[in-house]
Structure formats: C-alpha cells, structure tokens
C-alpha positions in Angstrom: -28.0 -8.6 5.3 -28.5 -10.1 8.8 -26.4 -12.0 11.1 -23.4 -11.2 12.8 -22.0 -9.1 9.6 -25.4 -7.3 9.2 -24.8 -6.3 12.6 -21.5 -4.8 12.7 -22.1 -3.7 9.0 -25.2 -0.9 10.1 -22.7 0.0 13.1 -20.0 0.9 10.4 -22.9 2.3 7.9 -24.0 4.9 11.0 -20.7 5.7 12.0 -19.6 3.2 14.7 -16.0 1.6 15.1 -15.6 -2.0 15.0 -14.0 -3.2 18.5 -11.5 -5.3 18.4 -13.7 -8.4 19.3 -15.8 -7.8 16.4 -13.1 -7.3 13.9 -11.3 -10.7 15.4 -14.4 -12.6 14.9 -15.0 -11.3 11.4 -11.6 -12.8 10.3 -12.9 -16.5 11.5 -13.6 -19.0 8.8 -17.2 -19.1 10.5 -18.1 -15.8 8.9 -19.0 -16.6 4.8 -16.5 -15.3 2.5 -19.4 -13.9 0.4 -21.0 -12.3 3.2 -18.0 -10.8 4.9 -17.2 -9.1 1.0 -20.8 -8.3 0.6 -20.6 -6.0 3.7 -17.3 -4.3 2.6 -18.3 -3.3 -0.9 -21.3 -1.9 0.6 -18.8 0.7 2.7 -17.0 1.3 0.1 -19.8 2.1 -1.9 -20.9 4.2 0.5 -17.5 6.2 1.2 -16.2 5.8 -2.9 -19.2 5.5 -5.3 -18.0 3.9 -7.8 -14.8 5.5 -8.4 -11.3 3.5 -8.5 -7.9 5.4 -7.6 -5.4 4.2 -9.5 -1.4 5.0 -8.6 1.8 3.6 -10.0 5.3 3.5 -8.8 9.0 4.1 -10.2 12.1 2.5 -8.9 14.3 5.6 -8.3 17.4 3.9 -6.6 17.1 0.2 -6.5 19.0 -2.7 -4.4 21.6 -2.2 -1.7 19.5 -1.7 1.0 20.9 -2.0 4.6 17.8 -2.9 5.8 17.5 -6.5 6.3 13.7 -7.0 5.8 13.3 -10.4 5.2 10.4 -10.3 2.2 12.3 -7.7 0.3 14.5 -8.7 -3.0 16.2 -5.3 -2.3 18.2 -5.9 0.8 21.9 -6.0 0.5 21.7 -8.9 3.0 20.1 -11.3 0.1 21.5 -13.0 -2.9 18.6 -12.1 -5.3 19.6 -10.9 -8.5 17.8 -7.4 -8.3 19.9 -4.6 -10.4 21.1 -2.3 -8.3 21.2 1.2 -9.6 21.7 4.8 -7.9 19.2 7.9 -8.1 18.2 7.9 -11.7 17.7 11.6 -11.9 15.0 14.3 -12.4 14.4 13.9 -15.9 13.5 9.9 -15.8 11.5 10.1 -13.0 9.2 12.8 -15.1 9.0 10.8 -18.0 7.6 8.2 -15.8 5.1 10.8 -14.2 3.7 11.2 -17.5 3.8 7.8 -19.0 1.5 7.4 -15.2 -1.1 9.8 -16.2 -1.5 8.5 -19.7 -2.1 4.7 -18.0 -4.9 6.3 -15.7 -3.0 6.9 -12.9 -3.5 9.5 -10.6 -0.9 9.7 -8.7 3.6 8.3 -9.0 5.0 7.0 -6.3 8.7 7.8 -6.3 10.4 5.2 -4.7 14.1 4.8 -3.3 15.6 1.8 -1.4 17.4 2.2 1.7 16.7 2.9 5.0 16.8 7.0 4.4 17.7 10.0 2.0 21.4 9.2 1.0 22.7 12.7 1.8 21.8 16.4 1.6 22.8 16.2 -2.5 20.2 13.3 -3.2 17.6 15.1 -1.3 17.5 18.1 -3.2 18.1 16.3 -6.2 14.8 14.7 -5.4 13.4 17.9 -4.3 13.7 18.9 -7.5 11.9 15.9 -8.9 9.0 16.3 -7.0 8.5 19.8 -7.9 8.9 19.2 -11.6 6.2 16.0 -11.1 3.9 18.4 -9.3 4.4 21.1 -11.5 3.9 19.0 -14.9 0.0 17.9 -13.2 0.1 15.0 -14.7 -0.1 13.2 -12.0 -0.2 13.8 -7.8 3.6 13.4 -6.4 3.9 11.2 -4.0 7.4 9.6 -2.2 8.8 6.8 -0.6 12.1 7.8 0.7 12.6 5.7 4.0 12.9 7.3 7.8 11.9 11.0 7.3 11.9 14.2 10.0 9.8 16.4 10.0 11.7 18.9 8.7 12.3 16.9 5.8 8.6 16.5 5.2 8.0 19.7 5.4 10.6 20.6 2.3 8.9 17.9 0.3 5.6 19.6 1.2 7.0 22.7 -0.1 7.8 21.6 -3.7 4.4 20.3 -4.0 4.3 16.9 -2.4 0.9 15.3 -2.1 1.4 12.2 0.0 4.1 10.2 1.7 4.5 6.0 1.9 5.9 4.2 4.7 4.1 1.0 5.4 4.3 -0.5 9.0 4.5 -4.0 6.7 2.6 -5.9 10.0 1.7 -5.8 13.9 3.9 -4.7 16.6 4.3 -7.9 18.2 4.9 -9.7 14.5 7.5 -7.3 13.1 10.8 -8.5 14.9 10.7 -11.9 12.9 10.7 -9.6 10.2 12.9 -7.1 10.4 15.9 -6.5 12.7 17.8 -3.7 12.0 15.2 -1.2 12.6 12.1 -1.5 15.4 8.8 -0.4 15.0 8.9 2.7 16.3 11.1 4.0 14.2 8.5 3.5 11.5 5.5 5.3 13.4 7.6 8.1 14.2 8.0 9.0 10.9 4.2 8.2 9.9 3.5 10.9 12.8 6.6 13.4 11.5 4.2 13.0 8.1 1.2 14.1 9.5 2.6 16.2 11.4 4.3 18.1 8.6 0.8 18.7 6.7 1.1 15.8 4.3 -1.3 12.9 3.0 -0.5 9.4 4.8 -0.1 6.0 2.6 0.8 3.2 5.2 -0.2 -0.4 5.0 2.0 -3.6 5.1 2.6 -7.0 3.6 0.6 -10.2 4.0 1.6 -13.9 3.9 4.7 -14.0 6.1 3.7 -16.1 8.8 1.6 -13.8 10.8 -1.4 -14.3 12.6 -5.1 -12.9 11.9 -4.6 -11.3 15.0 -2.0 -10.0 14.1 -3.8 -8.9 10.6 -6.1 -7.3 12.9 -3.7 -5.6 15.4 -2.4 -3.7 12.0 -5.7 -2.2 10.7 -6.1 -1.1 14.0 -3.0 0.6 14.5 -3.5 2.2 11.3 -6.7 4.1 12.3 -5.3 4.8 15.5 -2.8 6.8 13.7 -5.0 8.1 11.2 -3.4 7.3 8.3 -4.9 8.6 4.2 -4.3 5.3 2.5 -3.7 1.8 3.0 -1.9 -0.1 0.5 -2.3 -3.8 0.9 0.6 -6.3 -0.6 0.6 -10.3 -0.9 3.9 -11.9 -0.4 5.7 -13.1 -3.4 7.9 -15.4 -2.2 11.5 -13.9 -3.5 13.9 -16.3 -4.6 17.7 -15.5 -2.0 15.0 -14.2 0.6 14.1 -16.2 4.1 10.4 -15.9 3.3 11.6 -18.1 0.0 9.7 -21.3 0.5 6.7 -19.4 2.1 3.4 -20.2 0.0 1.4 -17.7 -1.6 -1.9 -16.4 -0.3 -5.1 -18.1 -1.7 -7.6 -16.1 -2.9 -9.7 -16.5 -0.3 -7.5 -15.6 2.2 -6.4 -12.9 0.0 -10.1 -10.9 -0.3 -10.9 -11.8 3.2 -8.0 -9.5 4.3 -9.2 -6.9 2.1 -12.7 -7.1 3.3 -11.7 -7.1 6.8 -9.4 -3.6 6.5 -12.9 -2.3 4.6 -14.8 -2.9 7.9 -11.8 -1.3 10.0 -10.9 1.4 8.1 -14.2 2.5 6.3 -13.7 6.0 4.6 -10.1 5.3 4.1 -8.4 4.2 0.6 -7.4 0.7 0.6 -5.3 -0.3 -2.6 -4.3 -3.0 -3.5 -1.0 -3.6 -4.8 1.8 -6.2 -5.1 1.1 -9.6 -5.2 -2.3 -9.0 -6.4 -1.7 -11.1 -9.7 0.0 -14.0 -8.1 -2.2 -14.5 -5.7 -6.1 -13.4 -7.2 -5.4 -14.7 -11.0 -8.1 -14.3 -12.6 -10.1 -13.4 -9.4 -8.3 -10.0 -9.4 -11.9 -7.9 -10.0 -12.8 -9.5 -7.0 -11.0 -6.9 -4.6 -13.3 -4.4 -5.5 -16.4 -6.6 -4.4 -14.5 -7.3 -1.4 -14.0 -3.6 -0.5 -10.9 -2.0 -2.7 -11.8 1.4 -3.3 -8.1 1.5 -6.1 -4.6 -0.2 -6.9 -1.9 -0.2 -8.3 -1.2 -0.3 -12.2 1.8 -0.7 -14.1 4.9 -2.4 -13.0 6.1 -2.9 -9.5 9.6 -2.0 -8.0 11.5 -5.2 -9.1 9.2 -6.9 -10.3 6.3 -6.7 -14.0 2.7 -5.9 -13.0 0.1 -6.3 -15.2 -0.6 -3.4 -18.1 -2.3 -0.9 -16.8 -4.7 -1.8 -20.0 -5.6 -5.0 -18.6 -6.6 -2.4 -15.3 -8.9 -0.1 -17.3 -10.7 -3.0 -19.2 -11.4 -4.7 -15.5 -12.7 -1.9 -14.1 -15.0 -0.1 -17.2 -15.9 -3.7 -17.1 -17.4 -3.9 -13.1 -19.2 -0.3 -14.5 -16.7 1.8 -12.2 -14.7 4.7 -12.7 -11.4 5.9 -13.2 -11.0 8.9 -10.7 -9.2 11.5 -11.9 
C-alpha cells in the first residue's frame, strides 16, 4: 500500500503514534474509503488475528435518569416512552449472564441508568451480582454504574469485576452541547479512579450528533492519552422525545471511516462496535471488521432490539474469523 496511508500505515505497523496532523488528514474525503479500511484491518490483523470479541449488555435499572444527555431515551428530562424500572435484582441479571455465554459472548455488561450508584443498599445489591456473574464463568463481569470512586472500584474489583464502561460520548470542546448537568471532567475522573483501582477500561462515545471530525479525532486521542482497554463505538439513533430527534443517521461511509480512523489511533486496543450499527451499516454490517473492528456487541441493546446474536455468529464464521472465547 503506498501513498499517504501506506505511509502512516508502516509507522503504526513498527510502533509509531499517528500525530494529530496525520490522523486529521486521514479523516478527509481525499483519503479513499477503501484504502483508509485496507490499512486498519491490516492493524487489527496484526494486534487480533482473526479473533472477534463479542459482549452483550443487560438493562439493570432503566429510565429516570437525571442526567440530561441529549441522545439518550433514558433521561428523565425526555418524553420518550422508555419503561422505567428499578434494580432488577441478582438472580435476573445471572440469567442474563448465561443466556450471554450461550450467544457467544464473552463478557455482560451490567448496566444501570442514572448518574451514580443509587445508595449503599443498591451497591451491595449489585456487589452481589457481580460476584455471582463472575463466579458462574460464564461470561467476564463487567459494569456500567455511572460516576464511580475509587473506592468503589476497588469493591467491584474485589467480587470479581473484570472491566468498567464509562464512555466520554465525544471531545472536550463538543460535549457541553451535549450534556449539561455534568462536565467532562467528571467523566475522566472516574476513567482514571478505574484504572487506578486495578480494573479493565471500556470508554468510547457516540457518533452522529453534530460534531466535527476534529472533534472525532480530538476523542481517539484523548482516549490513548488515558490509556483506556476498550473502545466501544455507537452511531446515533435518532430517539423520538430527544433534541437529537430530527438528526440523520450516519451513512455507511461515514460510519466505517470512523471505525477505520480509531484503528489507526488506537492500534492494539479493542474497538467494538455497538449501537447503531444496524441502522446505520444494513447490510454493510461485516464491513466494520474490514474497516478495523477487532468485536461488538450481540444481542439486544439497553432500550432498544439488536440483532440476534445468530445473525452475529453466521457473519463472522462467514468472514473466516473467530469467536474468542
């Protein structure tokens, strides 16, 4: 591969970082599509083989959020329909650990809305959860419980807690049109309470709300800065009650270019691909792994159905990749 992207693609290959004037340039419509993907699934190739990591998620408080995040159907500040439900126990939340390990996923995301932990009695209750998750091996444990300390981290290490989620959803300078009842510190701090606590990083963000491919760019970037595990990577479904409402979905195009251009970033580091992934690929959805996509998300999403995680295994025996275990 020559050109620009050969270029910066045996920098990445032997170990170099892509500046941020390289990474800016590879976003431009001027760098081919084709070329741009070709590069990335040669990284991931590279750091993954050909193995897929596949995770799955269950909605264990829903709605009612304080938070007033203006993609999310779950905010309290929203008319839009979600069912709202409280903590739906320890027992539930390992039935859906297992049902995840018999779709091919390696790992359940346990996720409640709201900006924290609602009280000491819900934390342990989910203490409990993880441990019986982690205990059962079906599947890894991981959480998505809001603003954490590290001292709360460290409990949920304890009980056998793989990996923590907190996306940063977009840039610095983007995220106050998004969000205004919490500022993006808040959110790092916690990444860094994480890390700092001994556990696995899952941080990415959303894509489609009116940012900028600097901005795109300013979020990969702080992401390796901070040395973040995983990165999922979510396409904006336009929510029905929501501001975002009458924003248009992703193209394809734009959709595996962004995947392709967090590949170059963030070479040895998971990138998964996860909501909005049907909406806006279609039928093009094998494409994220040819664009760099070392896994993604199976089964359904928080408020929303995702595709059977059937449909998943087919697609990928298909591409002649594995299912990592």
């Amino acid at each position: 591969m020559g050109g620009f992207v050969g270029e910066v693609l045996e920098k990445v290959l032997g170990g170099g970082k892509v500046t941020r004037g390289e990474a800016e340039r590879l976003a431009r419509d001027e760098v081919l599509i084709d070329a741009l993907m070709g590069g990335a699934a040669v990284i991931r190739e590279k750091h993954f083989g050909r193995m897929v990591g596949l995770c799955s998620v269950v909605n264990a408080r829903s709605g009612v959020c304080s938070e007033d995040c203006s993609f999310c159907a779950q905010s309290a500040r929203w008319k839009t329909g979600v069912e709202r439900f409280g903590w739906i126990g320890e027992e539930r939340v390992a039935v859906a650990a297992r049902r995840a390990g018999e779709s091919g996923a390696s790992m359940l995301g346990i996720v409640t809305s709201g900006r924290s932990v609602d009280g000491d009695d819900e934390f342990e209750e989910i203490l409990d959860a993880v441990e019986r998750v982690a205990g059962d091996g079906s599947v890894d444990a991981c959480a998505s419980l809001g603003m954490l300390h590290e001292d709360q981290a460290g409990r949920l290490k304890e009980r056998g807690l793989r990996r923590y989620h907190h996306n940063l959803e977009t840039s610095r300078g983007f995220f106050p049109g998004v969000c205004s009842t919490h500022v993006y510190d808040d959110m790092v701090d916690t990444v860094r309470a994480v890390k700092a606590a001994g556990l696995e990083v899952c941080c990415g963000g959303i894509f489609g709300l009116g940012e900028s491919w600097t901005d795109r760019v300013d979020l990969a970037l702080t992401l390796r800065d901070l040395g973040v595990d995983s990165v999922p990577l979510n396409f904006l479904i336009p929510i029905p009650g929501t501001p975002l409402a009458s924003r248009p979905l992703l193209s394809p195009e734009e959709a595996l270019r962004i995947i392709a251009l967090f590949r170059f970033i963030l070479p040895d580091v998971e990138i998964r691909v996860c909501g909005g992934r049907e909406a806006c690929l279609g039928d093009l959805q094998a494409r994220i792994f040819h664009a760099g996509a070392s896994g993604t998300m199976t089964g359904d999403y928080l408020t929303r159905a995702g595709r059977r995680p059937s449909e998943d295994l087919e697609m990928i025996k298909a591409l002649g990749l594995e299912v990592a275990r």
